[in-house]
C-alpha positions in Angstrom: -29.4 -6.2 -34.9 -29.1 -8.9 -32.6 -25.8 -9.6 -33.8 -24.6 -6.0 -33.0 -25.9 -5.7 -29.3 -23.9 -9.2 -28.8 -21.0 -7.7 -29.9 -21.7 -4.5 -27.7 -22.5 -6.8 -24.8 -19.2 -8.2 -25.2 -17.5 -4.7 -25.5 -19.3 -3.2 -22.2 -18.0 -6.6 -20.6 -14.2 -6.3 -21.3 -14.6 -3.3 -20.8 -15.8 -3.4 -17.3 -13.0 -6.2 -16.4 -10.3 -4.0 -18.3 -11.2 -1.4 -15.7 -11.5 -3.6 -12.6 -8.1 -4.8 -13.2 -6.4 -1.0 -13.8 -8.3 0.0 -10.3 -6.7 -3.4 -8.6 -3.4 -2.5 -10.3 -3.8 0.9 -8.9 -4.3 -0.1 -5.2 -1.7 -2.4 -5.2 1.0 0.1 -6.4 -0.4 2.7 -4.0 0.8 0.1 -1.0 3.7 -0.3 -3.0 4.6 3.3 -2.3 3.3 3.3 0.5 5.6 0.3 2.0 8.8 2.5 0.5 7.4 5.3 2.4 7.8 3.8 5.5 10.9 1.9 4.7 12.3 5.4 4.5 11.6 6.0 7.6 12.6 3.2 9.5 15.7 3.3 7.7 16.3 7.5 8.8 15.6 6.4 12.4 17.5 3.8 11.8 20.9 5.7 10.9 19.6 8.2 13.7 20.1 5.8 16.2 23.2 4.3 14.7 24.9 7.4 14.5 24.0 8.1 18.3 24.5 4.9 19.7 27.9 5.1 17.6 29.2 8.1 19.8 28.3 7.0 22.8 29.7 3.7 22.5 32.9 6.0 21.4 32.7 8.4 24.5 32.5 4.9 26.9 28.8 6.1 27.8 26.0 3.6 27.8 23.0 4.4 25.7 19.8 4.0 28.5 18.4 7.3 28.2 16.6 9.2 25.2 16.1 6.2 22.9 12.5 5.9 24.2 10.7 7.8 21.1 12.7 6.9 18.4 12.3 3.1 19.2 8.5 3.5 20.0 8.2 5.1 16.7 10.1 2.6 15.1 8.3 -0.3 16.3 4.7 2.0 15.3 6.7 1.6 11.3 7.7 -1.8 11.8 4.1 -2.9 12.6 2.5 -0.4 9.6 5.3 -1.8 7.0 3.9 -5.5 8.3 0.4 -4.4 7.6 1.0 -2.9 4.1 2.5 -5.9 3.2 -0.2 -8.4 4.5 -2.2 -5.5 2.4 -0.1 -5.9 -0.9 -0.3 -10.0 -0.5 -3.8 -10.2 -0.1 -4.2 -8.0 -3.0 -2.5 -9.8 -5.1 -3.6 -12.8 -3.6 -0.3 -14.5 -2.6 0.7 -15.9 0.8 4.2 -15.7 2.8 6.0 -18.4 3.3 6.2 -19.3 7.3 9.6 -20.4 7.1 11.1 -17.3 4.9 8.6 -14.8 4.1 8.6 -14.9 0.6 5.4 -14.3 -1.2 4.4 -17.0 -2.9 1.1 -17.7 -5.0 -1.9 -18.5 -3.0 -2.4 -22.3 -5.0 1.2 -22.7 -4.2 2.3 -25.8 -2.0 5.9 -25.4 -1.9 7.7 -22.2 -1.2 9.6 -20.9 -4.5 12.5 -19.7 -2.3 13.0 -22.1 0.5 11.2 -25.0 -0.8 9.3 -25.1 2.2 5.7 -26.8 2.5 3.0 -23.5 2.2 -0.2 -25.7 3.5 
């Protein structure tokens, strides 16, 4: 009987990692989506203020007044689409390049982009 709790050992083992892995896989495509959300948004604030700035620029008026919200808000996305991505990286445990902000693989030394020394 030894020879059959080894082998259930074994199963219970893989097992365990097989699920640890789906639940990292999981987290990682949940910022995933969760980056796309917010690049969404930016990008509808973006066209927003395009649109309006594009008008006004038409009409020979200078756009100082009523941006205040949407930029704030913008900024507020920027900074959660930074996060997120800091989020997905660590997950996956990769680093951005400083030079060009690709991802790269944490033993990296050279950025896979650029070419750009990572440590």
């Amino acid at each position: 009987m030894g020879t059959f709790d080894d082998v259930m050992e074994n199963a219970r083992n893989a097992a365990q990692a097989a699920g640890k892995k789906i639940g990292e896989t999981a987290d990682i495509t949940k910022l995933k989506l969760q980056a796309v959300s917010i690049r969404g948004d930016m990008k509808r604030i973006y066209e927003s203020l395009g649109k309006d700035m594009y008008k006004m620029i038409k009409n020979g008026k200078l756009a100082k007044d009523g941006y205040e919200a949407e930029t704030e808000k913008l900024d507020e996305l920027s900074n959660q689409l930074s996060m997120t991505l800091k989020l997905i990286d660590k997950a996956k445990g990769s680093i951005k390049c400083p030079v060009c902000g690709q991802s790269c693989s944490h033993d990296s030394i050279y950025c896979k982009k650029c070419g750009s020394k990572l440590k």
